[in-house]
Backbone bond lengths (Angstrom), bond angles and torsions (degrees), N, CA, C in turn:
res aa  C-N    CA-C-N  psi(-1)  N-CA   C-N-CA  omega(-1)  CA-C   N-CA-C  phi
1 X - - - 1.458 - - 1.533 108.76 -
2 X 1.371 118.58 138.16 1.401 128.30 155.84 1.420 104.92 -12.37
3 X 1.343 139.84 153.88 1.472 162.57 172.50 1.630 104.13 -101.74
4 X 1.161 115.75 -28.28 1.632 119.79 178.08 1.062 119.36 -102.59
5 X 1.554 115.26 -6.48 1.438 128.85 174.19 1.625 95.35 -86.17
6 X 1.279 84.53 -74.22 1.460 88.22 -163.88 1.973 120.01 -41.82
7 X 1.458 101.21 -41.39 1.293 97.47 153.79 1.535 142.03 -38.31
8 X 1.696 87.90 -48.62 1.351 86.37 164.17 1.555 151.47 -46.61
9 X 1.670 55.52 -50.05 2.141 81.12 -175.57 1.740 113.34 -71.60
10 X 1.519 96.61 -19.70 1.857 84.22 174.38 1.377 101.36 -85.28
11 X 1.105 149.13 -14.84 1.864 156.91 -144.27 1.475 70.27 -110.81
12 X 1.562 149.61 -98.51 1.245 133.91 167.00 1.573 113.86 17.58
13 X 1.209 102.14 -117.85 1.131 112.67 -165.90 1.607 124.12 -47.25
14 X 1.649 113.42 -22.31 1.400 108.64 151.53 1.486 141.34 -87.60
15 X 2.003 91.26 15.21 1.856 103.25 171.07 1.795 102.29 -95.25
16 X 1.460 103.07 -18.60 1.306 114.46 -133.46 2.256 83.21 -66.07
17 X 1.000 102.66 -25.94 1.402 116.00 -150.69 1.745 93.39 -76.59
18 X 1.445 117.36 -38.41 1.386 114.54 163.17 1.586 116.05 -56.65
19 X 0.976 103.32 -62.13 2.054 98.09 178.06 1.596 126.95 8.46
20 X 1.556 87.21 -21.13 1.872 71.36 -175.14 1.946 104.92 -113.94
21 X 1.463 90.49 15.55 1.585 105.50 153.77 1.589 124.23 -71.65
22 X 1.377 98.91 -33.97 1.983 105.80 166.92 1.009 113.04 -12.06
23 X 1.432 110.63 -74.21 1.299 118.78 -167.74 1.539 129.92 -104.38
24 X 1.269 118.15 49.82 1.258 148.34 160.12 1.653 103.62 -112.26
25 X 1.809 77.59 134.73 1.566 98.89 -159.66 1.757 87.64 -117.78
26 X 1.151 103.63 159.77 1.666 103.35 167.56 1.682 115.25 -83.54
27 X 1.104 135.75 145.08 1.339 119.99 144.29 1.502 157.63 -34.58
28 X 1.169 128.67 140.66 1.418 122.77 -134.73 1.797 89.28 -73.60
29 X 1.168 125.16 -17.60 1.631 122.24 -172.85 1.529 94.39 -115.96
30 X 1.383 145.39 16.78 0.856 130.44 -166.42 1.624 131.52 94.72
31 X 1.491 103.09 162.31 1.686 109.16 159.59 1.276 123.85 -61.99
32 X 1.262 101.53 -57.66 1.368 117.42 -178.89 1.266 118.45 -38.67
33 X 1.697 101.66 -66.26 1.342 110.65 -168.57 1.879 112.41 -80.66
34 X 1.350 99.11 -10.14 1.752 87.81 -179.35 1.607 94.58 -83.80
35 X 1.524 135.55 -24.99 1.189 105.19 -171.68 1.605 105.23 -96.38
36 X 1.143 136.41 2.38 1.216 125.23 -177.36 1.472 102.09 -99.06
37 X 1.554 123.45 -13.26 1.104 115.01 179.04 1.918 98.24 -97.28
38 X 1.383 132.12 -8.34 1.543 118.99 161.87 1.668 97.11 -84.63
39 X 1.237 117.75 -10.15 1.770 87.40 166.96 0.966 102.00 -108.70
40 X 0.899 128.89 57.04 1.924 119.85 163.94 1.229 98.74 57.91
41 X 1.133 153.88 9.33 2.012 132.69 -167.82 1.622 95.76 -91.28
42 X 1.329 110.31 133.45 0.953 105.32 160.71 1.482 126.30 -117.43
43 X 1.411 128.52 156.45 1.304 123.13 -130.91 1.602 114.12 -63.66
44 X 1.623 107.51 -21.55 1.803 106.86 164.85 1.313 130.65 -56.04
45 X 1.703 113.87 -44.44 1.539 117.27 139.01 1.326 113.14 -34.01
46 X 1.417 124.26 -83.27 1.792 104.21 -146.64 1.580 75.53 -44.72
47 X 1.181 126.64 -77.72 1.794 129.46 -150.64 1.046 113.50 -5.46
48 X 1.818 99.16 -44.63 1.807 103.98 -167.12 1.498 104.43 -92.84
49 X 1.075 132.76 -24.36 1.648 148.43 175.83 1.970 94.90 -38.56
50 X 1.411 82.05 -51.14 2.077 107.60 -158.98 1.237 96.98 -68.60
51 X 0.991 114.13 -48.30 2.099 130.97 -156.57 1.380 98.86 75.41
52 X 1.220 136.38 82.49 1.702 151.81 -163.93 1.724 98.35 -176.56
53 X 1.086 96.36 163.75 1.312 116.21 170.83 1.033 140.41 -81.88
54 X 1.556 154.59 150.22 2.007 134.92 -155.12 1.786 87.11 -64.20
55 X 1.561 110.49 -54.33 1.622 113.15 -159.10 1.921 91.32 -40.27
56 X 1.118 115.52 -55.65 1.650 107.97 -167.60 1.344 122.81 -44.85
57 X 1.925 110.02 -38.83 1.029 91.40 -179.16 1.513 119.39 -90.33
58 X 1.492 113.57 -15.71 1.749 96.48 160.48 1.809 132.13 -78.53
59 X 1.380 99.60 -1.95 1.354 113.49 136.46 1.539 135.84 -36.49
60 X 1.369 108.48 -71.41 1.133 129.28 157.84 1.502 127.10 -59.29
61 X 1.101 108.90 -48.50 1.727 105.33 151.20 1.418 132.04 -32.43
62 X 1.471 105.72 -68.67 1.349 110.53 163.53 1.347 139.67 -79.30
63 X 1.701 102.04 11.86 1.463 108.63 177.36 1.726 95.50 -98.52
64 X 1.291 107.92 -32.61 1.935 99.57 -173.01 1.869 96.73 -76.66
65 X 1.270 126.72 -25.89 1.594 116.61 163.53 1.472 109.31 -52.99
66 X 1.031 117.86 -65.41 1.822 126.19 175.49 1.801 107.91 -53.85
67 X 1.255 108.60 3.78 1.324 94.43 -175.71 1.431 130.80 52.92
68 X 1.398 113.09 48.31 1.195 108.94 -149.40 1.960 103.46 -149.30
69 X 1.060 78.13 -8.60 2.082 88.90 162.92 1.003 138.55 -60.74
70 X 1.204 121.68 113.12 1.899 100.18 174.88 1.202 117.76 -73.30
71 X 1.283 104.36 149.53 1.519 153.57 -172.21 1.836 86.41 -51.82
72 X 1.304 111.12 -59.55 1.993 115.37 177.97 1.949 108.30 -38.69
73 X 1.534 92.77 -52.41 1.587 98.92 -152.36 1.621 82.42 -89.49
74 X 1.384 157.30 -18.22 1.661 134.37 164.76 1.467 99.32 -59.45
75 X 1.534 122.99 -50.34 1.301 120.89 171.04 1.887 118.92 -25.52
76 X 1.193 82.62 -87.89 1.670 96.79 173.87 1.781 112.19 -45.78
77 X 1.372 116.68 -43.59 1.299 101.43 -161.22 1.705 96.40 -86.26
78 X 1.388 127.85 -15.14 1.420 128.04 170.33 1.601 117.70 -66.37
79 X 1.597 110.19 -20.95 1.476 114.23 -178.78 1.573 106.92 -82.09
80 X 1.419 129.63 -24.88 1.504 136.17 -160.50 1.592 84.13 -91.70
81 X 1.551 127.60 -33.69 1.833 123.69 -166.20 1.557 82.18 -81.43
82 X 1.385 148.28 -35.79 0.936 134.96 -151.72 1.571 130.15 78.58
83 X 1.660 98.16 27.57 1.482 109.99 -176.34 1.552 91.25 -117.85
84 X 1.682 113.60 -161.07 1.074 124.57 -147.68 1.730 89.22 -162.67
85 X 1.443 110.44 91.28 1.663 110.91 172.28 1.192 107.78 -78.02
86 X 1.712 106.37 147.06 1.110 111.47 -153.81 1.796 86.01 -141.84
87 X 1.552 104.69 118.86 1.840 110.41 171.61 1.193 123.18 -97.27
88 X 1.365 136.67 150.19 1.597 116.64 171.84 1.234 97.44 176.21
89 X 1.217 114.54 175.73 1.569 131.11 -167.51 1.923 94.68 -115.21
90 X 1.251 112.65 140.39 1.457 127.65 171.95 1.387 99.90 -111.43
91 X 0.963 114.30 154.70 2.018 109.40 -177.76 1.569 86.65 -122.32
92 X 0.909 119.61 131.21 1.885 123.95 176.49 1.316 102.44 -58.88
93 X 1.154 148.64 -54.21 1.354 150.16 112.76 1.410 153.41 -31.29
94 X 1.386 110.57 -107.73 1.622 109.87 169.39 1.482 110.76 -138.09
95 X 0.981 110.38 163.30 1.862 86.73 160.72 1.690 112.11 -92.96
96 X 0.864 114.01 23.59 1.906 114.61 -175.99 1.597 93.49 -128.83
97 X 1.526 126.61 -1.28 1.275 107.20 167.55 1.623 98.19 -106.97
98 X 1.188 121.03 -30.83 1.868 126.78 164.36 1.290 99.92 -29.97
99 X 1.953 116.22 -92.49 1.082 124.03 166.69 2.014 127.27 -23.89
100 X 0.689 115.26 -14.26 1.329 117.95 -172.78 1.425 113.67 -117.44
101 X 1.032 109.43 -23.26 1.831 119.48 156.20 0.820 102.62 -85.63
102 X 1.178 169.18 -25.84 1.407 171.00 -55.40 1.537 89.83 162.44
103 X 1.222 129.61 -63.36 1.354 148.69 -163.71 2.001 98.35 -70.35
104 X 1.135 116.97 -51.84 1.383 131.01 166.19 1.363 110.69 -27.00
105 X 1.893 89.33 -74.76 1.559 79.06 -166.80 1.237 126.28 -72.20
106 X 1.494 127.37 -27.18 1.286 130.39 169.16 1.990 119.67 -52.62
107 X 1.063 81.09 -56.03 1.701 78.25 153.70 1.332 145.72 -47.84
108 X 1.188 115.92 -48.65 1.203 132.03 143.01 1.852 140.65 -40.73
109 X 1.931 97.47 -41.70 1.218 92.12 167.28 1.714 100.32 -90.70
110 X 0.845 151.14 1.91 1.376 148.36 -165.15 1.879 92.32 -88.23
111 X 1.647 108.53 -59.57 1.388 101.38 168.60 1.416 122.26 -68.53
112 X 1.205 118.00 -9.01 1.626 82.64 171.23 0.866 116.74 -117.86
113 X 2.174 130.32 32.82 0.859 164.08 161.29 1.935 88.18 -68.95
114 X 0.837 101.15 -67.95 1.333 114.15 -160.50 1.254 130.60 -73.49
115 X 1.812 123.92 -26.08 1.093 151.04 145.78 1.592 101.12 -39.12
116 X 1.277 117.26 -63.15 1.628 140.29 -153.62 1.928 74.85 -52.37
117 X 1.135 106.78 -71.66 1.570 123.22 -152.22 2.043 92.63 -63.10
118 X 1.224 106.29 -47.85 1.350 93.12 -164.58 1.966 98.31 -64.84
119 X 1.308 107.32 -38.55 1.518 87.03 173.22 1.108 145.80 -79.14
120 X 1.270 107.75 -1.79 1.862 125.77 171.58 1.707 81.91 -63.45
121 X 1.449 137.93 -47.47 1.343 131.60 -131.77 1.853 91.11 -114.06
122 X 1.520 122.52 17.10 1.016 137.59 147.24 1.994 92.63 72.47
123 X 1.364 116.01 47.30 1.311 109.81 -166.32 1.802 93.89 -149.14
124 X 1.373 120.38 28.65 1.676 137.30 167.69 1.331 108.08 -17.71
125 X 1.386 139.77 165.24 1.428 119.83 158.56 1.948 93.64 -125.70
126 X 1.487 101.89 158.56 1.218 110.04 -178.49 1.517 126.67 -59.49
127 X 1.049 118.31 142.97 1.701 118.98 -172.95 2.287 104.40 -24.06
128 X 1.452 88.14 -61.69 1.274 129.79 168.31 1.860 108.41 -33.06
129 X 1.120 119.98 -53.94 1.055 122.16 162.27 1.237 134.28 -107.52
130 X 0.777 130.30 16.14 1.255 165.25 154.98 1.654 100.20 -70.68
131 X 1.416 142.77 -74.59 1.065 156.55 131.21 1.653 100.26 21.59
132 X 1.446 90.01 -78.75 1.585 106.32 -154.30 1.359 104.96 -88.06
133 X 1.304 111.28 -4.33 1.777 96.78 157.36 1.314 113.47 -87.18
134 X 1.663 111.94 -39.67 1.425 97.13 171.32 1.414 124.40 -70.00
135 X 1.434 140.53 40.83 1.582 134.42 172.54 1.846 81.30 -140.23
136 X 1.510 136.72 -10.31 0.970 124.44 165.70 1.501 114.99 -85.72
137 X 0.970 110.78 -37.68 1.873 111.29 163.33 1.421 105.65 -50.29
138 X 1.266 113.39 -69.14 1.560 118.26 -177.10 1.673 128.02 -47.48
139 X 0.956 108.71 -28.94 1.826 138.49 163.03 1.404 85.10 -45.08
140 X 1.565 102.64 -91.54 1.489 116.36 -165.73 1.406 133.28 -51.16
141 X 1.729 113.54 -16.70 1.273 123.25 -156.20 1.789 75.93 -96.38
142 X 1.280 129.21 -50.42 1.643 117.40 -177.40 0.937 120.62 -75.62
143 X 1.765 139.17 -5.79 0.875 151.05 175.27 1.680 105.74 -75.80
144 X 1.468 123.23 -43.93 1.360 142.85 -170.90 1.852 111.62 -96.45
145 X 1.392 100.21 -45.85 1.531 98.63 -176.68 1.720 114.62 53.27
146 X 1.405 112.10 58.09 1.318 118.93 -167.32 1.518 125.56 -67.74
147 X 1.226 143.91 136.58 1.259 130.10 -146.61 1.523 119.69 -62.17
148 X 1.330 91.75 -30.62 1.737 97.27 -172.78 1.734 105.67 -87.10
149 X 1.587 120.98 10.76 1.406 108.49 174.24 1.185 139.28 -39.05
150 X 1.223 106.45 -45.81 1.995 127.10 162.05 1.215 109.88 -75.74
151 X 1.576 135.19 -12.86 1.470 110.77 164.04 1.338 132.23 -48.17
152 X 1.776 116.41 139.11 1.451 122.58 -165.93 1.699 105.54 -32.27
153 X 1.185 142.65 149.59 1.508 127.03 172.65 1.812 106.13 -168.76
């Protein structure tokens, strides 16, 4: 089997188990602030939790709204809530159905790159084959995973 498949497919099946993270939304004030405000902390605590100042942590408040926090300081400020932040990518799908749409369309413009040219040169191929070159491109394009697949197109 493919080495990039198969990769895939285990990265798959160990995203697959997040999926029902989709649809978790953050809170309208945040992580931060929804769990420090269900434990009672109020923001001079975390301050003092942190060893920083109150201004830092509504700093930080409004920097994880802006999306704009580092990834270090959710760390740190998740260890003082007594949670455990957790980062990762969800694939809305799979990554072998990404790749394979992905694989489609490139295939597709490659044939009708080529159609265009074979019929200026009066040599078209039939609906029929036509067909079966495009699932033979597509074969090959996942079989190969060619570097420029994700180029703009």
């Amino acid at each position: 089997m493919n080495k990039k498949k198969l990769i895939r497919e285990q990265l798959d099946a160990s995203l697959q188990r997040l999926s029902p993270l989709l649809d978790v939304t953050a809170p309208p004030k945040g992580w931060i602030r929804a769990i420090r405000d269900a434990l009672g902390m109020t923001a001079r605590q975390l301050a003092n939790r942190l060893g920083v100042a109150q201004q830092a942590v509504a700093r930080i408040e409004k920097e994880e709204l802006a999306g704009s926090v580092t990834i270090k300081t959710m760390r740190r400020i998740s260890e003082c809530l007594d949670c455990v932040f957790v980062y990762g990518f969800v694939p809305r799908t799979s990554l072998e159905e990404t790749v394979a749409r992905q694989v489609k369309k490139v295939a597709a413009q490659r044939l009708a790159q080529a159609s265009q040219t074979m019929s200026l040169e009066n040599q078209a191929l039939s609906r029929r084959e036509n067909e079966q070159a495009l699932s033979d491109l597509v074969d090959e394009l996942i079989r190969s995973l060619p570097s420029n697949l994700w180029n703009k197109s």
